[in-house]
C-alpha positions as CSV (number, residue, x, y, z in Angstrom):
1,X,-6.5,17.3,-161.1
2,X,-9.2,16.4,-163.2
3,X,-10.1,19.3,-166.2
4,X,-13.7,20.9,-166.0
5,X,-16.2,19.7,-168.7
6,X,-17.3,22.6,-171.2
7,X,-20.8,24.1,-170.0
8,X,-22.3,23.2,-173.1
9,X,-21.9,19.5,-172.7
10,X,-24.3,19.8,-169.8
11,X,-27.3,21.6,-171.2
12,X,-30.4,20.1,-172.3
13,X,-30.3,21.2,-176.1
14,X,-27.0,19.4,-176.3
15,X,-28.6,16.5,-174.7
16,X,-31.3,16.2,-176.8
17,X,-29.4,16.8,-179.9
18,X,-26.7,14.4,-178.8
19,X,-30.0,11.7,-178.7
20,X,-31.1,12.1,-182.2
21,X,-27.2,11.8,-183.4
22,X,-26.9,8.4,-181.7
23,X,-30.4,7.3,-182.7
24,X,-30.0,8.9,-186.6
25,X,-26.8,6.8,-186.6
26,X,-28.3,3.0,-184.9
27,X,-26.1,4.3,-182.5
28,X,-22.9,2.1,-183.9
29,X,-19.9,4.5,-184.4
30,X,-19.6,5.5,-187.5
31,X,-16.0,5.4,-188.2
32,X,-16.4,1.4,-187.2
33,X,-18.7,1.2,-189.4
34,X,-16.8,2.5,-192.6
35,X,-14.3,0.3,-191.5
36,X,-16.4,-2.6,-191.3
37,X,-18.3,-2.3,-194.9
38,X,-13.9,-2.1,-196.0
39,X,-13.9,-5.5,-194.3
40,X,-11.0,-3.6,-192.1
41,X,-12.9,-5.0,-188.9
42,X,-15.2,-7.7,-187.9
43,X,-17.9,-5.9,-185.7
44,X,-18.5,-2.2,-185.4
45,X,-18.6,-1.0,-181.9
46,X,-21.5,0.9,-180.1
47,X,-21.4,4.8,-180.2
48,X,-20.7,6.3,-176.8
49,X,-19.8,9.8,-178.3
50,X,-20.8,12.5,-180.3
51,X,-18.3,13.9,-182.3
52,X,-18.3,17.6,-183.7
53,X,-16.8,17.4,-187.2
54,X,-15.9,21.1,-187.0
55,X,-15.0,21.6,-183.4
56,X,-17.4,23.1,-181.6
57,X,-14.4,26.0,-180.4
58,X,-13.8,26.5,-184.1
59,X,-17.4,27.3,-185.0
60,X,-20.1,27.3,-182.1
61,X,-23.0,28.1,-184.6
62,X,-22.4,24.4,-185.7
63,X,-22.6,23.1,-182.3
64,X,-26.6,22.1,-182.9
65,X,-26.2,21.2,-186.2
66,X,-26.9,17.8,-186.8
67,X,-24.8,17.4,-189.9
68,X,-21.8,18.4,-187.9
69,X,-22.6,15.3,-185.5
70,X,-21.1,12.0,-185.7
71,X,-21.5,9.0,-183.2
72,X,-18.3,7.5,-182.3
73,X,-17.2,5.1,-179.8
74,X,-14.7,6.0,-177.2
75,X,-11.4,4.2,-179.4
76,X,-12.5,6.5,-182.9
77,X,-13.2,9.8,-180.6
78,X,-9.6,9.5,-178.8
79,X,-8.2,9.2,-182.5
80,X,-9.5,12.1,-183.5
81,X,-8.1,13.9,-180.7
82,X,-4.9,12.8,-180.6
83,X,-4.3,16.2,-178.4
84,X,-6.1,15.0,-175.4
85,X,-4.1,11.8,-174.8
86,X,-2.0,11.5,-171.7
87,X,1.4,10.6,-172.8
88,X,2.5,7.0,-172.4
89,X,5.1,8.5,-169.3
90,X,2.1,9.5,-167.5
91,X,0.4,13.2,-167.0
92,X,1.5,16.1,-169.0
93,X,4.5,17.2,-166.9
94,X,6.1,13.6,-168.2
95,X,6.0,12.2,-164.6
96,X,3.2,9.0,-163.7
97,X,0.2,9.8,-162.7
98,X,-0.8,7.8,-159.4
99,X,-2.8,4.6,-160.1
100,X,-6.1,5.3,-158.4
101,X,-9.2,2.9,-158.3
102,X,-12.3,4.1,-157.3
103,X,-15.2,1.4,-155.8
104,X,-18.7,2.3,-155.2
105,X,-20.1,0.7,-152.3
């Protein structure tokens, strides 16, 4: 079963805020990027996410707040979730999940 998306993620003010984070940041992730000036890495990678520094449970007032933004790509983001990774065994029960592949026609 796949888990709902938050509301929030789906309304135009997140949207449009989520825009200007990616555009204020040349929409390169920005944890790449710090990584890249350290010569840790080669090439920073595009920014697919928006990351709420404080989480946006935490403290919803900051969910707009562009200072609390920061464009990551989908490798940084899953780092700093560690909590939303399926486990190497498969789904959270510990048993595999069913490989599925899904083709548009």
């Amino acid at each position: 079963m796949y888990k709902q998306s938050e509301p929030f993620y789906h309304r135009a003010e997140w949207k449009r805020i989520r825009a200007v984070a990616l555009a204020r940041d040349g929409g390169y992730c920005q944890d790449c990027l710090e990584k890249f000036r350290a010569g840790i890495i080669r090439k920073p990678r595009r920014a697919v996410m928006v990351h709420h520094i404080i989480p946006y449970k935490e403290r919803p007032d900051l969910a707009l707040d562009l200072g609390n933004l920061r464009s990551l790509c989908a490798k940084c983001h899953e780092e700093h979730h560690p909590e939303r990774r399926k486990s190497r065994d498969g789904g959270p029960d510990g048993r595999p999940e069913p490989k599925m592949r899904i083709i548009r026609v």
